[in-house]
N, CA, C and O atoms as CSV, one atom per row, in Angstrom:
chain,resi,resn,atom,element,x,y,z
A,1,UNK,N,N,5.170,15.026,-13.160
A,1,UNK,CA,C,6.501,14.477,-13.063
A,1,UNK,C,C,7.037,14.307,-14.478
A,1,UNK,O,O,6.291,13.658,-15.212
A,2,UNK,N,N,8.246,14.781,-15.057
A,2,UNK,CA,C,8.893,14.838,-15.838
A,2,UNK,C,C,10.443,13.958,-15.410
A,2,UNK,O,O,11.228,14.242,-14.506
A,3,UNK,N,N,10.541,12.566,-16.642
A,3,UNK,CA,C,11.681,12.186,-16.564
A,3,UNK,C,C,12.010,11.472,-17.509
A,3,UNK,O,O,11.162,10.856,-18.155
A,4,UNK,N,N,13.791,11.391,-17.880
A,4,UNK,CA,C,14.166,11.121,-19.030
A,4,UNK,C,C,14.993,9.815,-18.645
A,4,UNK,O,O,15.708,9.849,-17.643
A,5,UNK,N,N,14.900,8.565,-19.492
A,5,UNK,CA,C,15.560,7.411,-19.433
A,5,UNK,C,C,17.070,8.010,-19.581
A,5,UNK,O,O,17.443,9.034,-20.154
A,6,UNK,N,N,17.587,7.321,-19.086
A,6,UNK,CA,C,19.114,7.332,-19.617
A,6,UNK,C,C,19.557,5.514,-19.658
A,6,UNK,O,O,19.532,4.764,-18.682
A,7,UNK,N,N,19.977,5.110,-21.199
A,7,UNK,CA,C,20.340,4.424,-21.883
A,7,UNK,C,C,22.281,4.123,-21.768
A,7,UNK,O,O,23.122,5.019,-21.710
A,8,UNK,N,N,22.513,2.841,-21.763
A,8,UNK,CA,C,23.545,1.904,-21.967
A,8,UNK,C,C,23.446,1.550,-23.130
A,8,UNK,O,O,22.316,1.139,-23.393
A,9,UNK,N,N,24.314,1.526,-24.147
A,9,UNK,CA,C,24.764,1.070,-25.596
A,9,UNK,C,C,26.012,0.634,-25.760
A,9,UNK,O,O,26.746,0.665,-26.747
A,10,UNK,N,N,26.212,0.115,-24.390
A,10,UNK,CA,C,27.436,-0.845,-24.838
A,10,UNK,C,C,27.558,-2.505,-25.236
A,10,UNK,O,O,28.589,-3.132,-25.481
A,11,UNK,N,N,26.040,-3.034,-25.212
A,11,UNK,CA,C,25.785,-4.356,-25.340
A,11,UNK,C,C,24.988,-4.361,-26.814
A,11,UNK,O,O,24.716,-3.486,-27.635
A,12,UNK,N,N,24.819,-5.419,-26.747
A,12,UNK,CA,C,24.170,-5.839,-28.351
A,12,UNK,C,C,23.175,-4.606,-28.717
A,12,UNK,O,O,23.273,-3.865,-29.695
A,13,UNK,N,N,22.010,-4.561,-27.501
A,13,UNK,CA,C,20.839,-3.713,-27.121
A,13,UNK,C,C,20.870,-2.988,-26.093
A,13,UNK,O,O,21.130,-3.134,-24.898
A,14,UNK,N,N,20.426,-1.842,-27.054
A,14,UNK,CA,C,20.503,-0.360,-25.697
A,14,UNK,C,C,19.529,-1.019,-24.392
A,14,UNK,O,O,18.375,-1.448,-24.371
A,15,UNK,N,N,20.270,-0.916,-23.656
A,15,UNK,CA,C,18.981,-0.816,-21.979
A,15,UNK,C,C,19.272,0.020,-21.296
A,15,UNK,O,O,20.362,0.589,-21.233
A,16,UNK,N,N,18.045,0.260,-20.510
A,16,UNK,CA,C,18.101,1.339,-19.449
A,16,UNK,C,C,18.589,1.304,-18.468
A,16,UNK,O,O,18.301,0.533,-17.552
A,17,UNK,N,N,19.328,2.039,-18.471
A,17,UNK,CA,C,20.767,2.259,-17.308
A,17,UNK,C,C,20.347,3.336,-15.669
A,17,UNK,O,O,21.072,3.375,-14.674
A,18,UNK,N,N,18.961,4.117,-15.847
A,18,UNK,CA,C,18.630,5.003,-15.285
A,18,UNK,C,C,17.892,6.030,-15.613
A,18,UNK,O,O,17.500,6.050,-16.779
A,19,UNK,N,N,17.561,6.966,-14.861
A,19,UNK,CA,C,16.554,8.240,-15.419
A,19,UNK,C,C,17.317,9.433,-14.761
A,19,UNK,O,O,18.245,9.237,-13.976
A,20,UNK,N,N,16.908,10.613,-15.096
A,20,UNK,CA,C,17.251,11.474,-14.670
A,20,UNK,C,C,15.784,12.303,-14.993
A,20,UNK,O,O,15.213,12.650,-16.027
A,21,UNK,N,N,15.447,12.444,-13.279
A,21,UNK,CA,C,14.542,13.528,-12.861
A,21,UNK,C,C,14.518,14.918,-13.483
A,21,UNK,O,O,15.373,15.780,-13.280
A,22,UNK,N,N,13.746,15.007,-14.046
A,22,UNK,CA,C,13.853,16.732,-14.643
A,22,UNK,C,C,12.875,17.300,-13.698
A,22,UNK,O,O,13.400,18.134,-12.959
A,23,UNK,N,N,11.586,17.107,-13.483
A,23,UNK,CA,C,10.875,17.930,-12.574
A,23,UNK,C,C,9.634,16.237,-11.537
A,23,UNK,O,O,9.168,15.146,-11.866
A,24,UNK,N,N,9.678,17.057,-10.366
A,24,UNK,CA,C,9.419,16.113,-9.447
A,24,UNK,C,C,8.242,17.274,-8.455
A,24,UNK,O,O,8.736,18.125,-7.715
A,25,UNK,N,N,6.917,17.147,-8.577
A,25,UNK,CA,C,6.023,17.926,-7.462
A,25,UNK,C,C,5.710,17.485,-6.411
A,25,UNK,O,O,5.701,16.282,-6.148
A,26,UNK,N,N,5.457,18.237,-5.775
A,26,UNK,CA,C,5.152,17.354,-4.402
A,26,UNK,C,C,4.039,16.488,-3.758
A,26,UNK,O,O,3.908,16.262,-2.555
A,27,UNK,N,N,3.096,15.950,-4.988
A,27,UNK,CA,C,1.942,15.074,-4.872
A,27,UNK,C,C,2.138,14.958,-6.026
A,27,UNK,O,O,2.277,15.858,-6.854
A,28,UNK,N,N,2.180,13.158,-6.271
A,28,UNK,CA,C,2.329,12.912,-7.103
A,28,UNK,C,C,1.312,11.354,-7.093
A,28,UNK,O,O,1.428,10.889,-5.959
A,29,UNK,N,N,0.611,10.657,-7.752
A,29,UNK,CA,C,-0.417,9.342,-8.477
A,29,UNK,C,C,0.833,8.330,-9.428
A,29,UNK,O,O,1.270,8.333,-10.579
A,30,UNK,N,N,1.006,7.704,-8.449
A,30,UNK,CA,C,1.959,6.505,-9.512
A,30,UNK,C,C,0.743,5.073,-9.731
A,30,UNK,O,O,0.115,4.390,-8.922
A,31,UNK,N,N,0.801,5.082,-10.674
A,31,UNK,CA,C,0.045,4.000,-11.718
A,31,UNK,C,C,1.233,2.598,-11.193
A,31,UNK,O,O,2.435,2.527,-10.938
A,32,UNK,N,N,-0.085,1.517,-11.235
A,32,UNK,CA,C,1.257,0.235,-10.721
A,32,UNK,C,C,1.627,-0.482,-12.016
A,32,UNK,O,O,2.317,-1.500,-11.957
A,33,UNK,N,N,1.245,-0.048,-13.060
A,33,UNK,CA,C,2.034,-0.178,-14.133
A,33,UNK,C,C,3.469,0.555,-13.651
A,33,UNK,O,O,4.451,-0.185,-13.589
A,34,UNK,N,N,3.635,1.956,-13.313
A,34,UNK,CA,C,4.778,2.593,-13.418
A,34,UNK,C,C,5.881,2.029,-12.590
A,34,UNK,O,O,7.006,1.826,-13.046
A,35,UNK,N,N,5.551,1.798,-11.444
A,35,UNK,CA,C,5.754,1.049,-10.192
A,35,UNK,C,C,6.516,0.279,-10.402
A,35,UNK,O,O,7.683,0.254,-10.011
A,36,UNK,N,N,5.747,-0.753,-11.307
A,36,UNK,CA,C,6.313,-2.444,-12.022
A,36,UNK,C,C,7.335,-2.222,-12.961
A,36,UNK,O,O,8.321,-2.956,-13.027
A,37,UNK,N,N,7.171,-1.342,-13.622
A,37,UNK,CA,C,8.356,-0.801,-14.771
A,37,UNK,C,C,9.478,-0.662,-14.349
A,37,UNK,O,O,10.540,-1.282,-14.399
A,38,UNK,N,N,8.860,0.830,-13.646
A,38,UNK,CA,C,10.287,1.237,-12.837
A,38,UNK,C,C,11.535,0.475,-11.632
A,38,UNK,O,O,12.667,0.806,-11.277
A,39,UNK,N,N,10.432,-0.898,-11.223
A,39,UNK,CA,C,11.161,-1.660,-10.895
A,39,UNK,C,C,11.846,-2.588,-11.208
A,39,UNK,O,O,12.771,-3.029,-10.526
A,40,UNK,N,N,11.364,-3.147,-12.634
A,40,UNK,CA,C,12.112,-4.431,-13.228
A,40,UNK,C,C,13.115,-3.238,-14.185
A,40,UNK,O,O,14.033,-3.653,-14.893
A,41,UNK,N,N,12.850,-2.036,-14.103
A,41,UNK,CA,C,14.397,-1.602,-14.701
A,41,UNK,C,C,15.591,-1.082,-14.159
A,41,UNK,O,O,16.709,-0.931,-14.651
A,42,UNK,N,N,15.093,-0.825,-12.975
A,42,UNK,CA,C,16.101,-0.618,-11.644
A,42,UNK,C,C,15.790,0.224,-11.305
A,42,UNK,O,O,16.031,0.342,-10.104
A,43,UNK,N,N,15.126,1.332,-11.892
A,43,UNK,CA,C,15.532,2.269,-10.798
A,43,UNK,C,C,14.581,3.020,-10.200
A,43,UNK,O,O,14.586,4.242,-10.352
A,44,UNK,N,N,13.604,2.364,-9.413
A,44,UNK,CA,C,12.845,3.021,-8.976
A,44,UNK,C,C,12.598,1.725,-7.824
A,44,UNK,O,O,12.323,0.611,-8.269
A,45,UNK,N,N,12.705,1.926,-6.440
A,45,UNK,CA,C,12.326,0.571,-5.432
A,45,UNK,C,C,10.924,1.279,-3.958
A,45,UNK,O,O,10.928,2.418,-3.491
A,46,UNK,N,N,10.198,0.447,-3.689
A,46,UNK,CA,C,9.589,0.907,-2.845
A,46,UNK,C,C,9.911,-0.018,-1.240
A,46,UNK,O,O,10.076,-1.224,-1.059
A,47,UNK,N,N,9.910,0.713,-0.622
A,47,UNK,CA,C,10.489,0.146,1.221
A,47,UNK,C,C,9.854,1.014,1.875
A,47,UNK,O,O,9.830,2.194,1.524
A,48,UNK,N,N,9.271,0.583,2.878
A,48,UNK,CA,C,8.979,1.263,4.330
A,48,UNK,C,C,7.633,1.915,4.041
A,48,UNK,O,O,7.334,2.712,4.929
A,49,UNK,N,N,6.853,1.831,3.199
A,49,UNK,CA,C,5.948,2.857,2.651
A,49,UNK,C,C,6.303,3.966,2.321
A,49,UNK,O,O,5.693,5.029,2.436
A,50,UNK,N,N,7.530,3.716,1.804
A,50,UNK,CA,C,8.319,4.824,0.495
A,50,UNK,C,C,8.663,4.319,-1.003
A,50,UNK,O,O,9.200,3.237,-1.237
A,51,UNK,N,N,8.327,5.131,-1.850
A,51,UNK,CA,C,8.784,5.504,-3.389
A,51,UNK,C,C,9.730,6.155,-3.553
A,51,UNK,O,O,9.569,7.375,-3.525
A,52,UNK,N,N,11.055,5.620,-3.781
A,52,UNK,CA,C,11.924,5.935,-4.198
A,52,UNK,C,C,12.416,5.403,-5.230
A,52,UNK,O,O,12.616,4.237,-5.571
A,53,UNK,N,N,12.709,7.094,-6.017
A,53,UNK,CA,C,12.979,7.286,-7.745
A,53,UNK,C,C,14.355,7.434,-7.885
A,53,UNK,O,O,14.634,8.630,-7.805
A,54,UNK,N,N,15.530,6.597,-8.094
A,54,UNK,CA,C,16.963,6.187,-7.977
A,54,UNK,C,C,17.111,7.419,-9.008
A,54,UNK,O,O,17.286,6.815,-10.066
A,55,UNK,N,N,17.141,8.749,-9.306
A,55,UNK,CA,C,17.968,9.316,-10.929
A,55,UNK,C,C,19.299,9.614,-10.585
A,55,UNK,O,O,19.787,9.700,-9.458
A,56,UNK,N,N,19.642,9.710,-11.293
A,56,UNK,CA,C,21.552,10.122,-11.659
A,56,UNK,C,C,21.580,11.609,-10.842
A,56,UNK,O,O,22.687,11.789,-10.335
A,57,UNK,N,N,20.755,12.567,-10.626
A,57,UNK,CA,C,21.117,13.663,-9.572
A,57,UNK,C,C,20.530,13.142,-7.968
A,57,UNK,O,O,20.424,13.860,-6.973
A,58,UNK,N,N,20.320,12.204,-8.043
A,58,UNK,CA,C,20.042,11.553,-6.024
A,58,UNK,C,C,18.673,11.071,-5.990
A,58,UNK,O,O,17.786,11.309,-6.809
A,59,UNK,N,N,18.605,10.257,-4.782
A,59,UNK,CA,C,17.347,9.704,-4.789
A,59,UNK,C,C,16.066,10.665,-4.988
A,59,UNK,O,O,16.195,11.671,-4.291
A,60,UNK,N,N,15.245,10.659,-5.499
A,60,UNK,CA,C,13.498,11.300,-5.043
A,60,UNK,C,C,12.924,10.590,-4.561
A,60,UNK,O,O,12.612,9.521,-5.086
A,61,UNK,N,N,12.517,11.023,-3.139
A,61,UNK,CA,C,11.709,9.966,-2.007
A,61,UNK,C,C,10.226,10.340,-2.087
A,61,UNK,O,O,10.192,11.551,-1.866
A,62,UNK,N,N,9.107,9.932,-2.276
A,62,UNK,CA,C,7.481,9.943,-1.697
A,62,UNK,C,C,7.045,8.709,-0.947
A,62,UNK,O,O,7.216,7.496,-1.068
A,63,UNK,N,N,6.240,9.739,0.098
A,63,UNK,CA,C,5.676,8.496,1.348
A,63,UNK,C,C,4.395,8.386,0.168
A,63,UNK,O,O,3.910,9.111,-0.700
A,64,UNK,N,N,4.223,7.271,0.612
A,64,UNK,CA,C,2.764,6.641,0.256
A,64,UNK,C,C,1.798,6.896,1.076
A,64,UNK,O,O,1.743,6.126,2.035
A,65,UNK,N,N,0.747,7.992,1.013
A,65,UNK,CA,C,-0.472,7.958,1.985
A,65,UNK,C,C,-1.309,7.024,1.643
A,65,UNK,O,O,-1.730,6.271,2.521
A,66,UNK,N,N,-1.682,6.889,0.440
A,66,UNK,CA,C,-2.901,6.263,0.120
A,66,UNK,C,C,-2.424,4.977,-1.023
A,66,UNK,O,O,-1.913,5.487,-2.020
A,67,UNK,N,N,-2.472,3.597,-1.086
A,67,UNK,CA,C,-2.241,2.140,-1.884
A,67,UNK,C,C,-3.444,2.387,-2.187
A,67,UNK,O,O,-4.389,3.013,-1.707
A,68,UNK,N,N,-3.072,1.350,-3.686
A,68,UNK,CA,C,-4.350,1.365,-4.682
A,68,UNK,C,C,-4.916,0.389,-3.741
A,68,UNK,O,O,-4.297,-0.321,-2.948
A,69,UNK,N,N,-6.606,0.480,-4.012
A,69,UNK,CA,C,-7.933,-0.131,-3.560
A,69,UNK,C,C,-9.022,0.284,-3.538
A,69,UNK,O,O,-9.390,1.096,-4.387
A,70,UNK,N,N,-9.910,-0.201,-2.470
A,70,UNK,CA,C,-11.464,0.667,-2.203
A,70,UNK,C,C,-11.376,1.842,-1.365
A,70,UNK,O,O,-10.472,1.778,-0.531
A,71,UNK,N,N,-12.010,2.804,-1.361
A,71,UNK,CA,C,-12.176,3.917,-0.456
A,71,UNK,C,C,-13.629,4.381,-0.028
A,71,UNK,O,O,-14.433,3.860,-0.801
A,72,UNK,N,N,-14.172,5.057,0.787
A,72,UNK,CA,C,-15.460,5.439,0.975
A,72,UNK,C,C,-15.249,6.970,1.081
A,72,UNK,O,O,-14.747,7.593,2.017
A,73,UNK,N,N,-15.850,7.536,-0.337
A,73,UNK,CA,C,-15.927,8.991,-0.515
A,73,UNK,C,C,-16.513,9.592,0.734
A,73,UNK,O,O,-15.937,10.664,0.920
A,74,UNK,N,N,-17.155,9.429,1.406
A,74,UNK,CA,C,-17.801,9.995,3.106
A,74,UNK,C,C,-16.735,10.332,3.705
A,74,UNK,O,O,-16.482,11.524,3.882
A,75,UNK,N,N,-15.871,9.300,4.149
A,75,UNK,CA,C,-15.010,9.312,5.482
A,75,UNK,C,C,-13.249,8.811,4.895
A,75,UNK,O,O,-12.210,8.806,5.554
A,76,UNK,N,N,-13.393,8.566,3.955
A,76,UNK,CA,C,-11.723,7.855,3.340
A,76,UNK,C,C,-11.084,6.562,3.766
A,76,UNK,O,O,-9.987,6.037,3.577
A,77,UNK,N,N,-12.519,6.151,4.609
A,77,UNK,CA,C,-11.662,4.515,4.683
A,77,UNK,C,C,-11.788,3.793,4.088
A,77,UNK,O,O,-12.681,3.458,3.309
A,78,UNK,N,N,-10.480,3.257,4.494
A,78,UNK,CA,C,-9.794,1.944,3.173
A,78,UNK,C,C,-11.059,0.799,3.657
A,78,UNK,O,O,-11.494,0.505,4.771
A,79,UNK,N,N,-11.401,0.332,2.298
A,79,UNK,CA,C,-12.515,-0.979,2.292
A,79,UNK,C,C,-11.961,-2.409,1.876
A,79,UNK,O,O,-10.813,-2.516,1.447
A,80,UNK,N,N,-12.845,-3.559,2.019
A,80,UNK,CA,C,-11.533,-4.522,1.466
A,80,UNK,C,C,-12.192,-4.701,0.386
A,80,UNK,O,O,-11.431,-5.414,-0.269
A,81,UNK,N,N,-13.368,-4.473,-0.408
A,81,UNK,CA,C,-13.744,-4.363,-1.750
A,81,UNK,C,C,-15.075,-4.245,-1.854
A,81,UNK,O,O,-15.835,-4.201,-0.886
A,82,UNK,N,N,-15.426,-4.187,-3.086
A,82,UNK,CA,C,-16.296,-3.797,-3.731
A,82,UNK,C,C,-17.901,-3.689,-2.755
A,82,UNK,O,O,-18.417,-2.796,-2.083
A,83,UNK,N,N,-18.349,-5.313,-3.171
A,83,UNK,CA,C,-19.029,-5.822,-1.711
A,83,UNK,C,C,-19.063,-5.042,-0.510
A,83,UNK,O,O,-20.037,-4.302,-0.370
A,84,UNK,N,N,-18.191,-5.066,0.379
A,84,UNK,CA,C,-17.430,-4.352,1.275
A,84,UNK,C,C,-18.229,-2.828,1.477
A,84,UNK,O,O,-18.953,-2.414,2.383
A,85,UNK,N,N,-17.904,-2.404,0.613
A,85,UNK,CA,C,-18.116,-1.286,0.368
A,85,UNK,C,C,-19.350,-0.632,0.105
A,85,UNK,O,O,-19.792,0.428,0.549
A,86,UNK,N,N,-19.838,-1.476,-0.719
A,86,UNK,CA,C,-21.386,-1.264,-0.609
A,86,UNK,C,C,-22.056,-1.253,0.862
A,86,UNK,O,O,-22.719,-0.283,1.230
A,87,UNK,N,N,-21.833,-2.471,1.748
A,87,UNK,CA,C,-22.031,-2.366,2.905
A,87,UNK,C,C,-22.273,-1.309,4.574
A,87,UNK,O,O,-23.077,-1.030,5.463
A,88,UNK,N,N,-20.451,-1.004,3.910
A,88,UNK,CA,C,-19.839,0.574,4.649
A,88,UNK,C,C,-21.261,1.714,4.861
A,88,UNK,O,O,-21.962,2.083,5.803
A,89,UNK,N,N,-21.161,2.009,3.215
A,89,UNK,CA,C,-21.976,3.059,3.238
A,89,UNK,C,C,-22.939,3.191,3.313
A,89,UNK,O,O,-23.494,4.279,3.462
A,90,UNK,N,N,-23.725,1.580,3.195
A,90,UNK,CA,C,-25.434,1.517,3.791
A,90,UNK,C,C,-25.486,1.590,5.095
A,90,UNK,O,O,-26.594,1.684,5.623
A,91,UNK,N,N,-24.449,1.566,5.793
A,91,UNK,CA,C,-24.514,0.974,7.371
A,91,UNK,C,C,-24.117,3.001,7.940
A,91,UNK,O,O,-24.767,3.892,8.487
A,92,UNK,N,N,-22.671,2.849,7.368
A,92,UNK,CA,C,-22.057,3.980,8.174
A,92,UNK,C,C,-22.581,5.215,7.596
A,92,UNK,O,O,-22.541,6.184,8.353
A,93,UNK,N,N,-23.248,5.478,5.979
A,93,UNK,CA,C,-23.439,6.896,5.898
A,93,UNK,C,C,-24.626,6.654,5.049
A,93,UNK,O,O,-24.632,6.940,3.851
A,94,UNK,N,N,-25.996,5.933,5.894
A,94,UNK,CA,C,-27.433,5.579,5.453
A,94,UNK,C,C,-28.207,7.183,5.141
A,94,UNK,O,O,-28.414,7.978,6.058
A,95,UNK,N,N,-28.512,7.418,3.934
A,95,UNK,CA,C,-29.368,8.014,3.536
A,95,UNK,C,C,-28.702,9.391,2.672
A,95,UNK,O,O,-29.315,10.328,2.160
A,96,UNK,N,N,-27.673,9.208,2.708
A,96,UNK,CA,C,-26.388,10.678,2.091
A,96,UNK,C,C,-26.249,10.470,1.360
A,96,UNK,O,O,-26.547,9.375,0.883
A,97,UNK,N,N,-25.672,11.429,0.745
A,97,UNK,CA,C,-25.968,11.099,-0.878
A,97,UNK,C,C,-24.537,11.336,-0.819
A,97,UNK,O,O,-24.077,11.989,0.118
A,98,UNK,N,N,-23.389,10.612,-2.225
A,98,UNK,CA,C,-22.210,10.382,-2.306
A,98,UNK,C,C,-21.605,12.177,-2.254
A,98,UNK,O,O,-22.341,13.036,-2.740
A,99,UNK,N,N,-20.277,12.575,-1.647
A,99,UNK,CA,C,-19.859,13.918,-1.895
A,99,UNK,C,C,-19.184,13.687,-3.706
A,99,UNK,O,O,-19.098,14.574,-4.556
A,100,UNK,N,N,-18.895,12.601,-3.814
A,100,UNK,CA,C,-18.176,12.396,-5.127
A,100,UNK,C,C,-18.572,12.587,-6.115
A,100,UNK,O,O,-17.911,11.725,-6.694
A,101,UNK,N,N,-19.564,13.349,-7.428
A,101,UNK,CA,C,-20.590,13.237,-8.172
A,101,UNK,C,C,-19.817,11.983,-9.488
A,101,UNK,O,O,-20.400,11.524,-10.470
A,102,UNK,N,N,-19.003,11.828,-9.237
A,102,UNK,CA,C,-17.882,11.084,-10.391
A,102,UNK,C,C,-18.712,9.070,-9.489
A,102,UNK,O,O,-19.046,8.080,-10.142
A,103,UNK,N,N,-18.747,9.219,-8.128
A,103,UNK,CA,C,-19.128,7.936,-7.520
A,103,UNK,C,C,-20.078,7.771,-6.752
A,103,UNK,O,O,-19.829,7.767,-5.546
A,104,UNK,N,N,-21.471,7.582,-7.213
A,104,UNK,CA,C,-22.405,8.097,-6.726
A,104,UNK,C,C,-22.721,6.821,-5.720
A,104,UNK,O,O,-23.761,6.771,-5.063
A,105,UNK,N,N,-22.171,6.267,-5.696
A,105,UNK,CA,C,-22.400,4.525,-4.935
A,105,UNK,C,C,-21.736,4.826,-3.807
A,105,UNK,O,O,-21.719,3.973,-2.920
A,106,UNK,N,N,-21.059,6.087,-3.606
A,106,UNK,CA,C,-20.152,6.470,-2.126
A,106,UNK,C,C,-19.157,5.848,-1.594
A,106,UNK,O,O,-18.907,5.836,-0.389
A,107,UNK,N,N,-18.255,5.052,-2.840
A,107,UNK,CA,C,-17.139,5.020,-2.263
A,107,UNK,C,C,-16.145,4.464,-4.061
A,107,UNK,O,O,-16.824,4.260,-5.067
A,108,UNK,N,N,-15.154,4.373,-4.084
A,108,UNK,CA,C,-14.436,4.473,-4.988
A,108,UNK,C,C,-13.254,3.587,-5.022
A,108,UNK,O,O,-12.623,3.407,-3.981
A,109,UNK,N,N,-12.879,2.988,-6.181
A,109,UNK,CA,C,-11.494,2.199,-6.068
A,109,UNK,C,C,-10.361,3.162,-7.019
A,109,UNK,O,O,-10.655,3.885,-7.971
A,110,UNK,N,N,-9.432,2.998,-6.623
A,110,UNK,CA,C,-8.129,3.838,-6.644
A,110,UNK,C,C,-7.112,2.971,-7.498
A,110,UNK,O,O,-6.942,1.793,-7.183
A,111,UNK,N,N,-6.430,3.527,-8.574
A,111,UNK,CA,C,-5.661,2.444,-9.068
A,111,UNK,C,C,-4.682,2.406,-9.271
A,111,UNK,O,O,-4.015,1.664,-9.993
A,112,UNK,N,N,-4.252,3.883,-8.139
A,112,UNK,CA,C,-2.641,4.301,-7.765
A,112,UNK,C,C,-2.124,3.974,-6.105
A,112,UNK,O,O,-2.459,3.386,-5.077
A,113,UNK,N,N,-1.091,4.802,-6.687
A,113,UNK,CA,C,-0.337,4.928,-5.163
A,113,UNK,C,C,-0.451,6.684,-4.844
A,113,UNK,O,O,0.456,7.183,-5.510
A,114,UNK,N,N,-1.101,7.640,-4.197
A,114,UNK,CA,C,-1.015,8.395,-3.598
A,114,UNK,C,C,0.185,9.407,-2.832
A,114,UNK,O,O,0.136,9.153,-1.629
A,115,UNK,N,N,0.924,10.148,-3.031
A,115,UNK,CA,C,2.126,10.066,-2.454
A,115,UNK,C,C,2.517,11.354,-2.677
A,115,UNK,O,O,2.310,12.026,-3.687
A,116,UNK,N,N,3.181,11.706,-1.528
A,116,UNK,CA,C,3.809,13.105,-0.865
A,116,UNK,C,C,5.228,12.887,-0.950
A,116,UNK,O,O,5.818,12.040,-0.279
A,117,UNK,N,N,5.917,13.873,-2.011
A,117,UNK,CA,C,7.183,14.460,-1.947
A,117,UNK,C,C,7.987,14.051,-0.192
A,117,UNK,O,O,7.353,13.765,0.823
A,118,UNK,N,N,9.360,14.142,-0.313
A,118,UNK,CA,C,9.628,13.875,1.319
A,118,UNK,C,C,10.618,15.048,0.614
A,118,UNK,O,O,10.672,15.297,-0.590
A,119,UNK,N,N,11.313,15.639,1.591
A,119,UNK,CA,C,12.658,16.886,1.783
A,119,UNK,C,C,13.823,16.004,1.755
A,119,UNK,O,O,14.956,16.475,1.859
């Protein structure tokens, strides 16, 4: 994802007035840093289990498949943490070895938002 602030300089201090989308793919990892940014500067709001990116050529919408948290590399379910998780995979996938070689403990925390382009 490629995008450029667009700036107000009519007050003491330039602020950000908006962005304009230059390139937008259709899977895209938003960091909740970006999230938080993009929201205390306007223009970016999330509703409905949508991301929507306000730029000066029209909204850019992504559904959210996947909120940051725990996951279990086996099967992809959401865990409620760490603990949790350890549990999952002694119980639900006893004796397998993780598919993840990055999480060999068989399951993983996520520290985005997940998300599919909409039309």
């Amino acid at each position: 994802m490629l995008l450029k602030r667009l700036y107000d300089h009519s007050g003491e201090q330039p602020r950000v007035s908006g962005i304009k989308v230059l390139r937008a793919g259709p899977r895209q990892k938003f960091s909740t840093r970006f999230i938080e940014g993009g929201s205390a500067e306007g223009w970016l709001s999330m509703t409905q289990g949508k991301v929507i990116l306000h730029g000066s050529g029209g909204d850019v919408v992504y559904r959210i498949e996947r909120a940051p948290g725990y996951y279990c590399c086996h099967c992809e379910r959401k865990l409620d943490d760490g603990p949790g998780g350890r549990v999952h995979v002694e119980t639900a996938h006893a004796g397998k070895a993780s598919p993840d070689p990055s999480n060999p403990s068989g399951f993983r925390r996520d520290n985005f938002f997940a998300c599919v382009r909409e039309a």
